[in-house]
C-alpha positions in Angstrom: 24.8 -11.6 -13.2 21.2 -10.4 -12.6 18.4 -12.9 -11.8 16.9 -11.8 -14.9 19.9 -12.8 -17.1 20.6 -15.6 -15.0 17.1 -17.6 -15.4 17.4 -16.8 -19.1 20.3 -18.6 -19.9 19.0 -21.5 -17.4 15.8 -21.3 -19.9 17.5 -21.2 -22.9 19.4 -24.5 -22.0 15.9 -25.7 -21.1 14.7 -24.8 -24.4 12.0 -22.4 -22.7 11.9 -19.0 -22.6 11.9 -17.4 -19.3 8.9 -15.6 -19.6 6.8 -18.0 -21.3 6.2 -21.4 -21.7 4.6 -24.3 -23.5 1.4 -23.0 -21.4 1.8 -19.7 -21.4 3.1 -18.6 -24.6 6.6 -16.1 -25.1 6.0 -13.3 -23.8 8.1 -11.6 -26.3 6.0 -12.5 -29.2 2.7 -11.1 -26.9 0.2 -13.5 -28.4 -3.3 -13.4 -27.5 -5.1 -10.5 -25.6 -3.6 -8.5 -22.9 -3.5 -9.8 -19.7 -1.4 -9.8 -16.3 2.0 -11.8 -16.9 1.5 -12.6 -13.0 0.9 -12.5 -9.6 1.6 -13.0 -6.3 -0.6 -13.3 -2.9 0.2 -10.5 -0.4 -1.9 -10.0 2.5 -2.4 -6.1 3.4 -1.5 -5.1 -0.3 -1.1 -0.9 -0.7 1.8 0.8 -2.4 4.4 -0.8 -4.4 7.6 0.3 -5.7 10.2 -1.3 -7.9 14.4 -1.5 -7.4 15.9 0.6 -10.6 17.4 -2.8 -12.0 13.5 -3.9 -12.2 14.6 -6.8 -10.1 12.5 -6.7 -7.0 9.0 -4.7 -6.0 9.0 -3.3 -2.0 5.4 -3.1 -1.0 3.4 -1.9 1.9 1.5 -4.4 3.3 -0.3 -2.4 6.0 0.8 -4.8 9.0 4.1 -5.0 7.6 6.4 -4.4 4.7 7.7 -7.3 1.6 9.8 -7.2 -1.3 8.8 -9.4 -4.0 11.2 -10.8 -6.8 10.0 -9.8 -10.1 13.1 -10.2 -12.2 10.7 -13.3 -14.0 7.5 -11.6 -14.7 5.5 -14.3 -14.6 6.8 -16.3 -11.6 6.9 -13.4 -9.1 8.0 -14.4 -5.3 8.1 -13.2 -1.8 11.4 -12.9 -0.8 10.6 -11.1 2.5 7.4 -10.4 4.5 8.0 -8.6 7.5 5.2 -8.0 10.1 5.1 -6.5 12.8 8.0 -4.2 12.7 8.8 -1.8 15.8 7.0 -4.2 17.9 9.6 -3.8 20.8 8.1 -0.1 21.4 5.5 0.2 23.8 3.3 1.7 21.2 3.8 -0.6 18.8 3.7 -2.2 16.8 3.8 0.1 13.6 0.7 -0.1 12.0 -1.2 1.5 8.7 1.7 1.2 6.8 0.4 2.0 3.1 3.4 3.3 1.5 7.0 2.7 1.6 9.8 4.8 -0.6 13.3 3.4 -1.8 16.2 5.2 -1.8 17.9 3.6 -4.6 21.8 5.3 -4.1 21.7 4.0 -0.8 19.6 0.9 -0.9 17.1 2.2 2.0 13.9 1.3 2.7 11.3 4.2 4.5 8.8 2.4 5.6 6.1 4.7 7.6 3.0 4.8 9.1 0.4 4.8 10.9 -1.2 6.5 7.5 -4.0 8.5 9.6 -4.7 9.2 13.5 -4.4 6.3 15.5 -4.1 7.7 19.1 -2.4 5.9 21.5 0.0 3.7 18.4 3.4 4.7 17.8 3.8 6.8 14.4 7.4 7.6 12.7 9.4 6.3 10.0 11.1 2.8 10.0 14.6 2.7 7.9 15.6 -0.3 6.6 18.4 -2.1 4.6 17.4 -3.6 1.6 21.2 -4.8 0.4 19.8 -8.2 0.6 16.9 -8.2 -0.4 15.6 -11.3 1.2 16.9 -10.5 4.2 15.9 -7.0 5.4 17.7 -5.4 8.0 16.4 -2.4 10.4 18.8 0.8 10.7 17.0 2.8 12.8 12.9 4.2 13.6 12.2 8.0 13.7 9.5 8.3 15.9 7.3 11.1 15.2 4.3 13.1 16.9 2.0 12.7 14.1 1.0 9.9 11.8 2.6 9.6 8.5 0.6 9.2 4.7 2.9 9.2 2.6 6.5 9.3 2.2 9.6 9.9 -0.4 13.4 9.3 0.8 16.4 10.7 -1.5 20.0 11.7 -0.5 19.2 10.4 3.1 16.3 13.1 3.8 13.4 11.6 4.4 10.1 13.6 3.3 7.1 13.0 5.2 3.1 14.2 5.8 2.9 15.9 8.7 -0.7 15.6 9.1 -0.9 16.9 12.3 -4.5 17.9 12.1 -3.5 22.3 12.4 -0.5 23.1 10.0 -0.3 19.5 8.2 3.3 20.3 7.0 6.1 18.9 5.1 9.0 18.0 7.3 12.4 16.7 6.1 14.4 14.7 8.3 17.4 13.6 8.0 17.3 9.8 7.9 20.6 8.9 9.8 20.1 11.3 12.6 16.6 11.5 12.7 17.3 15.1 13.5 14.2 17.5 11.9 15.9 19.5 9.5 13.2 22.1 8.1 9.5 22.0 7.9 7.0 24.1 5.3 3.5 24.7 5.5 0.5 26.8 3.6 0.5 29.2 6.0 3.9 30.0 5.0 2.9 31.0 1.9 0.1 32.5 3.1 -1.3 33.2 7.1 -4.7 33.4 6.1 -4.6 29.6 5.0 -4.6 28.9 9.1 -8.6 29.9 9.0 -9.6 27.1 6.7 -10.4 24.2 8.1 -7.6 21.3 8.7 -9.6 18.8 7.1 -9.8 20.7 3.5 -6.2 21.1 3.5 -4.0 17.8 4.6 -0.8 16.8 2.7 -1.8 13.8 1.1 1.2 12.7 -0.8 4.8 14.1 -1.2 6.9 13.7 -4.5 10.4 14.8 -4.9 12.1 15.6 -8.6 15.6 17.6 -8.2 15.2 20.4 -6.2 11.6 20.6 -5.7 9.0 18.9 -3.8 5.2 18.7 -5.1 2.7 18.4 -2.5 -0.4 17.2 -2.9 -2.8 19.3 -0.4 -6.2 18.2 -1.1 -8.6 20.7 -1.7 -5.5 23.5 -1.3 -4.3 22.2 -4.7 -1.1 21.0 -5.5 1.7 23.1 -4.1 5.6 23.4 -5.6 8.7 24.0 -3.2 12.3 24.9 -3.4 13.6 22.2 -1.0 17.5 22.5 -1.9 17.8 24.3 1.2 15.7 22.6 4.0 16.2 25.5 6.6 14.7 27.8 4.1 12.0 25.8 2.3 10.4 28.2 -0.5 7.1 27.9 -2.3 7.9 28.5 -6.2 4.1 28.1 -7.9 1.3 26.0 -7.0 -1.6 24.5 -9.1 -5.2 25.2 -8.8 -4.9 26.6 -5.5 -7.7 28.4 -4.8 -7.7 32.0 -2.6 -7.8 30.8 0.5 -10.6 33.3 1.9 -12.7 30.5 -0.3 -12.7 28.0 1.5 -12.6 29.8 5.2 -15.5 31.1 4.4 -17.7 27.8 3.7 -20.3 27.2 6.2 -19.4 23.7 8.6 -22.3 21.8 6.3 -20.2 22.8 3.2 -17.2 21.5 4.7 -18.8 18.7 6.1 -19.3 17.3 3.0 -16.2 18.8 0.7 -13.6 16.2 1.0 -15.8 13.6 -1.1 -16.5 15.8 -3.7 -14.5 17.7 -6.3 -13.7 20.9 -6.9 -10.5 19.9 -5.0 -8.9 16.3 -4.3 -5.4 17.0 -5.2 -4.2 13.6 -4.1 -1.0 12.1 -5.7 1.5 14.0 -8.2 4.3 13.1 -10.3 6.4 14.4 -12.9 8.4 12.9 -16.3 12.1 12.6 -16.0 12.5 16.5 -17.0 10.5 17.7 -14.3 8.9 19.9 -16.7 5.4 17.4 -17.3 3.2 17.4 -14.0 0.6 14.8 -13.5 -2.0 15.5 -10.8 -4.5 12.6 -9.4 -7.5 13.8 -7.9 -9.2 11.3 -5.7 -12.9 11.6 -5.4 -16.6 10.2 -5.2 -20.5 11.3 -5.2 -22.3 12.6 -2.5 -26.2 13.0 -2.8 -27.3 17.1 -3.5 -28.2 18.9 -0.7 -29.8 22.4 -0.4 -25.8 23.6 -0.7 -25.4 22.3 -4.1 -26.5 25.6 -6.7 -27.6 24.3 -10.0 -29.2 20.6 -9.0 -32.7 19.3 -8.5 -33.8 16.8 -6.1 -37.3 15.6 -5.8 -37.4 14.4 -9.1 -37.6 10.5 -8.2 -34.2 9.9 -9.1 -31.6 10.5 -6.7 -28.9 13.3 -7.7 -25.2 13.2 -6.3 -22.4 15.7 -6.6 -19.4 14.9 -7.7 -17.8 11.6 -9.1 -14.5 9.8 -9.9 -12.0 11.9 -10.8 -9.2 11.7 -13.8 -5.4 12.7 -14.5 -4.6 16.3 -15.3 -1.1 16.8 -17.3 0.1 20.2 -16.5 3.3 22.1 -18.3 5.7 23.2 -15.4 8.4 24.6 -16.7 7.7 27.8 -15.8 6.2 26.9 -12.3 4.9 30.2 -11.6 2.5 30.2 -14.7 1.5 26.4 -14.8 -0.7 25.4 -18.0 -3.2 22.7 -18.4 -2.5 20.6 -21.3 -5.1 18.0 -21.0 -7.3 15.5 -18.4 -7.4 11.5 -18.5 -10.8 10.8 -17.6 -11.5 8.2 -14.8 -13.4 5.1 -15.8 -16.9 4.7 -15.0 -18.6 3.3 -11.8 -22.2 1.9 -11.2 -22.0 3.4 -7.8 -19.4 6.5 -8.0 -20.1 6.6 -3.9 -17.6 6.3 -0.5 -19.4 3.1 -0.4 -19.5 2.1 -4.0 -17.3 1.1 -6.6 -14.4 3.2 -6.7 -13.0 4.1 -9.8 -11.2 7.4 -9.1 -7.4 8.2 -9.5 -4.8 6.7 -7.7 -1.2 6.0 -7.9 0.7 6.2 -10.8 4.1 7.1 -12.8 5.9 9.1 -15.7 8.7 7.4 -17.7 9.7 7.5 -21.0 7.0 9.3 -22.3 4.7 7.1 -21.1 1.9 7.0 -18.1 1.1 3.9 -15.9 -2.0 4.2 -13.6 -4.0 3.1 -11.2 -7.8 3.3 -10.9 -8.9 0.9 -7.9 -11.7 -1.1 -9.3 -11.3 0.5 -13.1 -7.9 -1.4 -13.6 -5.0 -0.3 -14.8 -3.9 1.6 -17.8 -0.9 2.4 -20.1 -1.0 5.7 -21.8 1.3 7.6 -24.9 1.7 11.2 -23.0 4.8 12.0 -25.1 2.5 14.6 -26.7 0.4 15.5 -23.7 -1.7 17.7 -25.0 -3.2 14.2 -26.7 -2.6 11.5 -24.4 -3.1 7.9 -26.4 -4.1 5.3 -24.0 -2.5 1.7 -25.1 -3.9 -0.7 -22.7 -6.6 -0.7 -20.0 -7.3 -4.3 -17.9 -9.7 -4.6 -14.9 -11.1 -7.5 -13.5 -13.6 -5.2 -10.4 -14.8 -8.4 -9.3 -11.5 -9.2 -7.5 -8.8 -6.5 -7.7 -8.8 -2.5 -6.5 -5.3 -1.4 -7.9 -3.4 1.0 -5.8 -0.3 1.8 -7.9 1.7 0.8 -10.8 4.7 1.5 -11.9 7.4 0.3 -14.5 9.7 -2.3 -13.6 12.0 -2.6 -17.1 10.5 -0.7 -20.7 10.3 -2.3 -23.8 7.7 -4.1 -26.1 9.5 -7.1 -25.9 10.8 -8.1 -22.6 9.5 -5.2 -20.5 7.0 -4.4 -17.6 5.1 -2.8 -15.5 4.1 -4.1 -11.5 0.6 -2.5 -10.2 -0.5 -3.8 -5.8 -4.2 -4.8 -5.7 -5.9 -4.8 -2.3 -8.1 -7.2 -3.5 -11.9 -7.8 -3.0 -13.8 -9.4 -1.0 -12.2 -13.0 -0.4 -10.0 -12.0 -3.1 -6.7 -11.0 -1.3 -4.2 -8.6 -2.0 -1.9 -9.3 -5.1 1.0 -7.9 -6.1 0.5 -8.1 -10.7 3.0 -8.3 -13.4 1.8 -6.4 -16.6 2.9 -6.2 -20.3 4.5 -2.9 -21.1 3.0 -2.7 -24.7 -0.3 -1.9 -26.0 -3.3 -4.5 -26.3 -6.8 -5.4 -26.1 -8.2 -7.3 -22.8 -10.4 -10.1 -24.1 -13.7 -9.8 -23.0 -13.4 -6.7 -20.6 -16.0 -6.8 -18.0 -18.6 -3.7 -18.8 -18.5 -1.2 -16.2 -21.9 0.5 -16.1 -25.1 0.5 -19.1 -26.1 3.0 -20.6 -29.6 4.8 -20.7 -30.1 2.1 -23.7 -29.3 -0.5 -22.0 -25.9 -1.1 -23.7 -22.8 -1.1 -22.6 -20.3 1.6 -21.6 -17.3 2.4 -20.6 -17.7 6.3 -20.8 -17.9 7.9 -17.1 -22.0 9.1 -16.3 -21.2 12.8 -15.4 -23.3 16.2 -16.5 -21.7 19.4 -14.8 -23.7 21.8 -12.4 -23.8 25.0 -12.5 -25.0 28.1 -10.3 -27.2 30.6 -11.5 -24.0 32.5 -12.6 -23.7 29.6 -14.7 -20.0 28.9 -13.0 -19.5 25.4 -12.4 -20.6 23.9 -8.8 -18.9 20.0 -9.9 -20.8 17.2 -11.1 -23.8 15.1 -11.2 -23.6 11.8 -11.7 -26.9 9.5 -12.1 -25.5 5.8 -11.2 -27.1 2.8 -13.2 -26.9 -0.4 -11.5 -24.4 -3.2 -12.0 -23.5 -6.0 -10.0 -19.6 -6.1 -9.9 -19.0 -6.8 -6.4 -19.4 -5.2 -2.8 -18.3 -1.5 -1.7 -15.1 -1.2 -1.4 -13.1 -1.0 2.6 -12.3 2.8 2.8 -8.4 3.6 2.5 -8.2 7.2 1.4 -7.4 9.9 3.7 -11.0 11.2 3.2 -12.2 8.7 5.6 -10.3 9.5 8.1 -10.9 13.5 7.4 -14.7 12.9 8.2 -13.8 10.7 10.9 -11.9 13.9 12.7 -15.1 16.3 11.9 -17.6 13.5 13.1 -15.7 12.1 15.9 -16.0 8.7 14.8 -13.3 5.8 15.8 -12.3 2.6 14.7 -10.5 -0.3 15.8 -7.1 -0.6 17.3 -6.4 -4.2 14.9 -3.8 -2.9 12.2 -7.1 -4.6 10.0 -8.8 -2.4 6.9 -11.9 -0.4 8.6 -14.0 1.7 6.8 -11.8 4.4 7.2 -8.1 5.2 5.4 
């Protein structure tokens, strides 16, 4: 019997529903506004990803690795928290870990890091045996040469960012062996991608559906390949992948700066069950104007920035050759759309039954109707900035009733990191903290952005004029932009495992 059924038939001889209470109210009747069902402390919070059966939530905890049991929705608990692992190496131990990957046939954990450069700490991927889920076992570590972003694991092959600061490839290895078995890059597709600078093009994120891989390659775009062969990997289409002569040709200011702002900032991907709807995250902030930004005026007393938060694009792929744009989600607002601000750009999210569940850092979380996506229907949006920065969410079990959704908060400040249980219906948040005024001094929660444009009158991004509004302190840097200015800049950090203000 499942946990799930199990604590519902204890309830019902209780006389209490199992997720809900005399305090809390059934959650199957969803009474009052919507709100989290629950949470649970996590210290280190990044990604989170949930067993098939909806029982239990695996989540990077960037010193360390957890799984959480979320079979009760509102009583979530730590089954596991490992730190630590791979501490016996001379490097170690592992650290950075901000995503971990389940292999569901097989009931294996990938747990990998360190996300970006560390040099000197011991990178690779650690395997682990989640049978049990409250008592972990280690199979084997993969040690690599370079560290590791992000991750997926499927059929034992283990798909991981070779960010190795020249090609920044995909590699496949296989996960028993920890033999390489094939490796793809962008100059494969195209040699004249090996004169743009590393730091433009890094493989952010990897996500597998059947036989193809979808790579998120940052200001490259987001790249499809064949992978049922991994000693002949195979580019099949790519989206908004610019020519590649582009972006060689930009002068080292106008690199220096690109990685912030859009155009660009292909950053997590995902498709629908069909593998026919792609969503694309793009990951971004404002910079202030400079002398290389055509179409914007500085001077005028009020400071202009390029750029902004960035949305959702839903993109038809069934033909992945000729992709097609169907629509954007917009981002939320931000009273300070800067690195150092409030961030409330894309981040994680997922694509089931017709229905998209997102993550926007400091914006919340949202719910959104994409079984027409050409017209995407949000049903639910929560934030609470003051205390969570949401790195993922994804469904646990579906259903108006009895199902739901888990999303990992960092936290803020002396908030810590949380792992949240959410309704997986529509509502209404009750009093939903404002996110920026407008110009009339009301509230909004429509993103400040005007585009620029050159001379030519082609677009050169966005402007974005930031009112103020107190909602808490910048956020610590975890994106692989930070760490992509670190490299041009030579900057370093500290050797703790601890959230710098880098990624």
């Amino acid at each position: 019997m499942r946990r799930r059924d199990a604590l519902k038939a204890a309830g019902s001889m209780l006389g209490v529903g199992v997720l809900g209470s005399a305090a809390t109210g059934s959650a199957a009747a969803h009474p009052g506004p919507y709100e989290p069902y629950g949470h649970v402390e996590l210290e280190g919070t990044k990604e989170a990803v949930v067993s098939p059966d909806g029982d239990v939530a695996y989540v990077a905890t960037t010193t360390g690795y957890a799984a959480v049991d979320v079979s009760v929705p509102d009583r979530p608990q730590v089954l596991a928290d490992v730190r630590d692992p791979v501490s016996e190496h001379e490097a170690g131990p592992l650290r950075e870990i901000h995503d971990v990957n389940l292999d569901a046939e097989s009931n294996t954990l990938a747990v990998v890091g360190p996300a970006n450069s560390r040099p000197g700490a011991v990178s690779g991927v650690l395997l682990v045996d989640v049978s049990d889920p409250a008592a972990p076992e280690r199979v084997s570590f993969v040690e690599t040469s370079y560290p590791i972003h992000n991750c997926f694991l499927r059929g034992g092959v283990a798909y991981l960012t070779g960010n190795d600061g020249e090609d920044n490839p995909l590699v496949l290895v296989d996960a028993a062996s920890g033999e390489e078995l094939g490796r793809w890059a962008l100059s494969d597709a195209d040699p004249a991608w090996g004169d743009v600078d590393a730091s433009l093009r890094p493989l952010h994120d990897v996500f597998v559906r059947g036989d193809v891989a979808h790579l998120s390659l940052w200001d490259a775009g987001t790249w499809l390949v064949d992978v049922s062969d991994p000693s002949d990997l195979t580019a099949v289409g790519s989206v908004e992948a610019p020519d590649p002569t582009t972006l060689s040709s930009l002068s080292s200011a106008e690199v220096r700066g690109r990685p912030i702002a859009p155009p660009g900032n292909h950053h997590y991907s995902a498709t629908d069950e069909s593998g026919d709807l792609l969503a694309v995250g793009k990951e971004s902030w404002a910079r202030r104007a400079d002398a290389t930004d055509a179409g914007t005026e500085t001077g005028t007393g009020e400071e202009q920035r390029v750029g902004g938060p960035s949305g959702i694009d839903l993109w038809d792929v069934s033909d992945p050759a000729a992709p097609e744009r169907l629509s954007t989600i917009a981002p939320p607002p931000s009273p300070d759309p800067t690195y150092g601000g409030v961030w409330t750009t894309a981040h994680n999210f997922q694509i089931r039954d017709g229905r998209l569940y997102s993550s926007w850092y400091q914006g919340g979380v949202k719910r959104h109707d994409v079984s027409d996506p050409r017209n995407p229907r949000q049903l639910s949006w929560w934030r609470a900035p003051e205390k969570t920065r949401f790195w993922s969410a994804e469904l646990a079990v579906p259903g108006a009733r009895e199902g739901f959704f888990v999303a990992s908060s960092m936290g803020v400040d002396d908030v810590p990191g949380r792992l949240y249980t959410f309704p997986d219906h529509a509502g209404q948040q009750a009093d939903p903290p404002t996110l920026v005024a407008d110009e009339g001094g009301g509230a909004t929660t429509e993103p400040v952005v005007v585009t620029a444009t050159d001379e030519a009158g082609e677009s050169a991004g966005t402007t974005t004029r930031s009112p103020g509004f107190g909602v808490g302190a910048a956020v610590g840097s975890v994106s692989l932009a930070g760490w992509l200015l670190r490299r041009r800049t030579g900057a370093g950090g500290d050797d703790s495992g601890n959230d710098t203000r880098r990624s």
